[in-house]
C-alpha positions as CSV (number, residue, x, y, z in Angstrom):
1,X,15.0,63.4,-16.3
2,X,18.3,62.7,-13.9
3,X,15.9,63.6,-11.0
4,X,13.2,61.2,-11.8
5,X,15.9,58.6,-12.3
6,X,18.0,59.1,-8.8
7,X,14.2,59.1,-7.2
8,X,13.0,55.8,-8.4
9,X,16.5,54.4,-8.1
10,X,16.3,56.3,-4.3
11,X,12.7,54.3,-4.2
12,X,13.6,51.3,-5.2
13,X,17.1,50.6,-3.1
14,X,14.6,51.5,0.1
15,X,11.7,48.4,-0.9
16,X,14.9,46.2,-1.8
17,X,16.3,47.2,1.5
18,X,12.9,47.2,3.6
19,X,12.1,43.8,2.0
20,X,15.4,42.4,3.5
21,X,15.4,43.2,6.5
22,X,11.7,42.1,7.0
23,X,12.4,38.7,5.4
24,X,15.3,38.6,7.9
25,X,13.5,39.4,11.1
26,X,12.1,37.3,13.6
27,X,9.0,36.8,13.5
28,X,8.1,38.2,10.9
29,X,4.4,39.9,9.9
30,X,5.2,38.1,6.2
31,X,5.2,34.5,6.3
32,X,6.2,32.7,3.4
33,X,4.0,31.8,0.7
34,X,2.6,28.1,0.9
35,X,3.0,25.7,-1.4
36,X,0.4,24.9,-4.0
37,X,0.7,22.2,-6.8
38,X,-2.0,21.1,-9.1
39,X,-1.9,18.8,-11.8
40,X,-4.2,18.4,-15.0
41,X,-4.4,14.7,-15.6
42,X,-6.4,14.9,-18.8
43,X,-6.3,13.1,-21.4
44,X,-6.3,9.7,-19.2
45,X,-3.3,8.0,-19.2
46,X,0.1,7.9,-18.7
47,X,1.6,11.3,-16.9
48,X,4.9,12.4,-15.9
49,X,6.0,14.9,-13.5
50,X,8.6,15.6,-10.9
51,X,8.5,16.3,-7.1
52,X,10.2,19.0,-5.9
53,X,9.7,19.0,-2.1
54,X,11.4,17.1,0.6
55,X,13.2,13.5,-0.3
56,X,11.7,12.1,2.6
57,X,7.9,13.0,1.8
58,X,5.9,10.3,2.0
59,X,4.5,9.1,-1.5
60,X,1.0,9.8,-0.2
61,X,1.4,12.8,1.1
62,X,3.3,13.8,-1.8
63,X,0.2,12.9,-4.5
64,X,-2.3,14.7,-2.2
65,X,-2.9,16.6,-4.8
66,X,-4.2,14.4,-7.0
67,X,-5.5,11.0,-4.7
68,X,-8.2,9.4,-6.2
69,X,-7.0,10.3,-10.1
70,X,-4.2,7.9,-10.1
71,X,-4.3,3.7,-9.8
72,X,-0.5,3.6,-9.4
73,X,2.9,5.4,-9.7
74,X,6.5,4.6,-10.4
75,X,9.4,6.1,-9.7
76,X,12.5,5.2,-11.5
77,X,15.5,4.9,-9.2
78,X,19.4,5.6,-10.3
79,X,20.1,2.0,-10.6
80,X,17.5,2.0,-13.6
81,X,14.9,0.1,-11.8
82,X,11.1,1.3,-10.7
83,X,9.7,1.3,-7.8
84,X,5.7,1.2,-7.2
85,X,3.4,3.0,-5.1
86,X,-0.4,1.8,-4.5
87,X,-2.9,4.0,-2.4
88,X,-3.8,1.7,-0.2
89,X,-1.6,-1.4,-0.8
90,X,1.1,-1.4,1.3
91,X,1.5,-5.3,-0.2
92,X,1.8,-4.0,-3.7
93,X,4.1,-0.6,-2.8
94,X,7.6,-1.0,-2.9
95,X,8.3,2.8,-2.8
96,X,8.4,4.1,0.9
């Protein structure tokens, strides 16, 4: 029983160690998982959620994911006021 707990301890010290020094390497053979994000928007209506990529991603590339299910988003800024985002009316949009 000590034997078969010293091998998969042995075993699984050499993946942990294996899988660091790959993530670590240049150019790796592994590249990182990509991101995927889907939504269900049913029932219609109002829907919250939060984004969790880059601050600086643009609100329409940001609700890829779901263009053509929405009319319009807010976002509610830390001075407790909203700002607006309308595919395709740039007039309307106050979020950037």
């Amino acid at each position: 029983m000590k034997r078969r707990l010293l091998a998969l301890a042995t075993s699984a010290a050499l993946v942990l160690a294996m899988a660091a020094a790959l993530s670590g390497a240049a150019g790796s053979v592994y590249p990182p998982p990509a991101t995927v994000r889907s939504f269900d928007l049913l029932p219609r209506g109002w829907h919250n959620f939060v984004w969790t990529g880059p601050s600086a991603t643009a609100p329409g590339t940001a609700l890829d994911c779901i263009a053509g299910d929405y009319a319009i988003v807010y976002r509610l800024q830390s001075d407790q006021t909203y700002q607006r985002y309308v595919p395709g009316r740039t007039d309307l949009s106050t979020m950037a």
